[in-house]
C-alpha positions in Angstrom: 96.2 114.6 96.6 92.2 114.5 95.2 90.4 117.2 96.5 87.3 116.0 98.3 84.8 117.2 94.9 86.9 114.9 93.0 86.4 111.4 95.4 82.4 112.0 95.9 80.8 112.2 92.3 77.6 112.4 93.0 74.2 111.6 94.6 72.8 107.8 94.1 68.9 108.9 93.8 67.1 105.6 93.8 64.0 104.7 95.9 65.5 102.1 97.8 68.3 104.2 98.9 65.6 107.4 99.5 64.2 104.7 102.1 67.4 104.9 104.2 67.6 108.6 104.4 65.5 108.3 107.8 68.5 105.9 109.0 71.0 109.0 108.1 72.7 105.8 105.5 73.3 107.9 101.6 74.6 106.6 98.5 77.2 108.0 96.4 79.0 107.5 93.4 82.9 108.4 94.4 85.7 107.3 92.4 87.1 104.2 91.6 90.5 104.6 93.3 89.5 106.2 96.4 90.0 104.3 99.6 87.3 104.5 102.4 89.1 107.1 104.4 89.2 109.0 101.2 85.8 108.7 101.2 85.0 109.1 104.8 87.3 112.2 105.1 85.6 114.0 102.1 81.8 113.7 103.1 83.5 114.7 106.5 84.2 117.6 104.6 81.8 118.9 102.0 78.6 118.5 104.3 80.1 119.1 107.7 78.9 115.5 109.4 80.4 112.9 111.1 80.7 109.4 109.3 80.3 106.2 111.1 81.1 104.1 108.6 81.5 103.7 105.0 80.6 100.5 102.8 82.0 100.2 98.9 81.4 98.4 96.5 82.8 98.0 92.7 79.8 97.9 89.6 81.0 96.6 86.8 79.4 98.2 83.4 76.6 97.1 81.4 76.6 95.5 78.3 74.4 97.2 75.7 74.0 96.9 72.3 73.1 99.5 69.4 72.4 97.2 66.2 74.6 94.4 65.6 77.8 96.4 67.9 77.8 95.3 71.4 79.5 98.3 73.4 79.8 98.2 77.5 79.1 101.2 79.9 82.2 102.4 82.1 83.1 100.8 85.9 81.9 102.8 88.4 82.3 103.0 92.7 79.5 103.0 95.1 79.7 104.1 98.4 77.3 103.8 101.1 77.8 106.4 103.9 76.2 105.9 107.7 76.1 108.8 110.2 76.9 108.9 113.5 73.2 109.1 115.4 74.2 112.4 116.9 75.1 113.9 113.5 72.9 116.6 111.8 71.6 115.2 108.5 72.6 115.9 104.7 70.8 119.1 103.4 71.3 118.0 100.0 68.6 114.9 100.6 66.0 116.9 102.7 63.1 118.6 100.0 64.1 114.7 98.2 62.2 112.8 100.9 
């Protein structure tokens, strides 16, 4: 079993997601084999909140090019994370807004 540092990646810091922050909705980048209750269950557990519900949805890479090679950036996960209204916020988001 993944331990719950190893599902949720990181922060997705955009200003379209820095918008829904009021809303208690945050963006993260979790891995690409983890399920939403994966997901759910480790924001449960890393910031102490209660999830509503959890959206995902699969990126595929870019394609970039570096002189005449064409290489492509990796697959990645994102998951978008709604609170329950009568759960305390994510600390991690608060000197951000």
């Amino acid at each position: 079993m993944k331990s719950p540092y190893d599902i949720i990646k990181r922060p997705i810091i955009t200003e379209q997601s820095m918008e829904n922050v009021s809303n208690k909705v945050y963006v993260f980048e979790v891995d690409k084999t983890a399920s939403k209750i994966d997901i759910r269950r480790a924001v449960e557990e890393i910031f102490g909140v209660s999830v509503l519900k959890v959206n995902t949805m699969n990126m595929p890479g870019k394609e970039k090019r570096m002189g005449v090679h064409v290489g492509r950036r990796p697959n990645w996960k994102k998951a978008i994370i709604r609170l329950t209204p009568d759960s305390k916020t994510i600390e991690f988001f608060e000197g951000m807004v």
